[in-house]
C-alpha positions as CSV (number, residue, x, y, z in Angstrom):
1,X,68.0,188.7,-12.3
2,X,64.8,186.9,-12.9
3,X,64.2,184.1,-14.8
4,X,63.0,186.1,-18.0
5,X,65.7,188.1,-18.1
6,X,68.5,185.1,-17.3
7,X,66.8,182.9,-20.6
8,X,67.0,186.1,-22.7
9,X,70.6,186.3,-21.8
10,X,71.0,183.4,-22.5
11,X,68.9,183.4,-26.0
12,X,71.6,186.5,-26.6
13,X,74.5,184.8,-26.1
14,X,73.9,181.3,-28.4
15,X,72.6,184.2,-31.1
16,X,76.2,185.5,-30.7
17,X,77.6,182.1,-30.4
18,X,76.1,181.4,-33.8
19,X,76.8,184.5,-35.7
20,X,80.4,183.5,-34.5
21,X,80.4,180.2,-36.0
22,X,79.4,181.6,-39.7
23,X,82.2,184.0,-39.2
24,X,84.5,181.3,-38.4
25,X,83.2,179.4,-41.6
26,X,83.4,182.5,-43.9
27,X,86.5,183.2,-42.5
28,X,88.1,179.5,-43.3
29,X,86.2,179.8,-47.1
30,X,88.1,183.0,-47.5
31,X,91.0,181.8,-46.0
32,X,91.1,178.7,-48.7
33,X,90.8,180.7,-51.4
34,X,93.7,182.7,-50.6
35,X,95.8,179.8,-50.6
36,X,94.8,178.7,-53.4
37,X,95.6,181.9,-55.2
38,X,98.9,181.9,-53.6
39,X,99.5,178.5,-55.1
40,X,98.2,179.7,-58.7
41,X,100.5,182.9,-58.8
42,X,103.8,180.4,-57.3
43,X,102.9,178.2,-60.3
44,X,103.4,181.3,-62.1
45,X,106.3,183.0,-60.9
46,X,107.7,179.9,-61.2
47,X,106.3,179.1,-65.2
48,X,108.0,183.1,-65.7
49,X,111.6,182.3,-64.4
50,X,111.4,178.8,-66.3
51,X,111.3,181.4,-69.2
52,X,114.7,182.0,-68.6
53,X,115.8,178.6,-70.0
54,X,113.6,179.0,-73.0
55,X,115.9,178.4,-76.6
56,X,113.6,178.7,-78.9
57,X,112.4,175.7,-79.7
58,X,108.9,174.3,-79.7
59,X,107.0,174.0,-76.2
60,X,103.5,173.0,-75.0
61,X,101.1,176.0,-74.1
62,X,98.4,175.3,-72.0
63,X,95.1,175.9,-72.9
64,X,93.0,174.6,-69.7
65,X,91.7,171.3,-67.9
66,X,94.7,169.5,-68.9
67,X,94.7,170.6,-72.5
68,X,97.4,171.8,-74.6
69,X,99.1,173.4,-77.7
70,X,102.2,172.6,-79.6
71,X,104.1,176.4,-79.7
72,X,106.8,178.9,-80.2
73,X,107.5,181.6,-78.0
74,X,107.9,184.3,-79.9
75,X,109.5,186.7,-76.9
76,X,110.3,184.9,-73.4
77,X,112.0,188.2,-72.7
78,X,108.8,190.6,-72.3
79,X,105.6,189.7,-70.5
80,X,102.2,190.6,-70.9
81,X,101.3,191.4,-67.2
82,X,97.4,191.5,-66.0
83,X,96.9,194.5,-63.9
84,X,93.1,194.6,-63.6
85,X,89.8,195.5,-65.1
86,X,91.1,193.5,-68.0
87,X,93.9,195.7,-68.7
88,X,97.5,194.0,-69.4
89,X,100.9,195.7,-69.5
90,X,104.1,194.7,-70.8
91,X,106.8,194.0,-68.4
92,X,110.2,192.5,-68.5
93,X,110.5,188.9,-66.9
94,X,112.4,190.3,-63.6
95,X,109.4,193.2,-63.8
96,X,106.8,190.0,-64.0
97,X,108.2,188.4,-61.5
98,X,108.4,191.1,-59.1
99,X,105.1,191.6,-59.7
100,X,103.8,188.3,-59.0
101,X,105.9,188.7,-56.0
102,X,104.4,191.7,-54.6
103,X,100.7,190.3,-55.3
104,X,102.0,187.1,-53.4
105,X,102.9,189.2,-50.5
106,X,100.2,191.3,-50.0
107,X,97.6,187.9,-50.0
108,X,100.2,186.6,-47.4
109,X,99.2,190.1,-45.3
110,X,95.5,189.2,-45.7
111,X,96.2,185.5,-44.9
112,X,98.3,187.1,-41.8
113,X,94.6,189.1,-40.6
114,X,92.3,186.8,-41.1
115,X,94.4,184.7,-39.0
116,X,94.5,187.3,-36.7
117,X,90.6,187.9,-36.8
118,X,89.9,183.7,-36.4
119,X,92.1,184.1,-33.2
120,X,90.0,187.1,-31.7
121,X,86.8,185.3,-32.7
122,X,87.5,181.9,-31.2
123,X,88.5,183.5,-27.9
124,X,85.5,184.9,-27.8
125,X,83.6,181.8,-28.6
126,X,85.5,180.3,-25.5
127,X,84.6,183.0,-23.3
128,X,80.5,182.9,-24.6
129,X,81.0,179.1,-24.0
130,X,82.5,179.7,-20.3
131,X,79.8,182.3,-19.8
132,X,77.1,179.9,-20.1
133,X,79.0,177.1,-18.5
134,X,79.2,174.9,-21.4
């Protein structure tokens, strides 16, 4: 191999390296955001079988950024479930929950592949490294 073609090789594999690398990064942003929205629906499963406990009397709805609302519940038994595109459906709480559940699940899935996927990518990373003897 002459030298040309031994510093294009090269050139080709720190490209790679790189495109790796912002993989990794996306990869880790996605990653985060899926915990977070694991979190965020927990807080809500859990919010839904507090619901359980609910008498009647007055409680504090939040309204965002630490703000809230003195409130009645006017049904803890039925809730208003978001199913997409804006749309919302009414489910019982154990229907809610499960729900919740089964969104919780399938992010743990994707959490579970793009685990996976930083695994493959780092090995490769390795081996590009070991190929150019860094």
């Amino acid at each position: 191999m002459t030298d040309e073609e031994k510093q294009k090789e090269f050139q080709k594999k720190m490209i790679e390296m790189k495109m790796i690398e912002n993989g990794l990064h996306a990869l880790r942003e996605k990653e985060g955001e899926l915990v977070r929205v694991i979190e965020d629906l927990n807080r809500t499963k859990e919010a839904i079988e507090a619901l359980e406990n609910y008498n009647g009397d007055g409680t504090l709805i939040p309204l965002g950024s630490g703000n809230f609302v003195q409130g009645k519940i006017e049904d803890a038994n039925n809730i208003l479930v978001g199913v997409g595109a804006g749309v919302a459906v009414k489910k019982s709480r154990s229907e809610a929950i499960e729900h919740v559940q089964v969104r919780i699940n399938e992010i743990e899935s994707s959490l579970k592949a793009i685990a996976k996927q930083n695994e493959e990518m780092v090995n490769k990373m390795i081996s590009l490294r070991e190929e150019l003897g860094a």
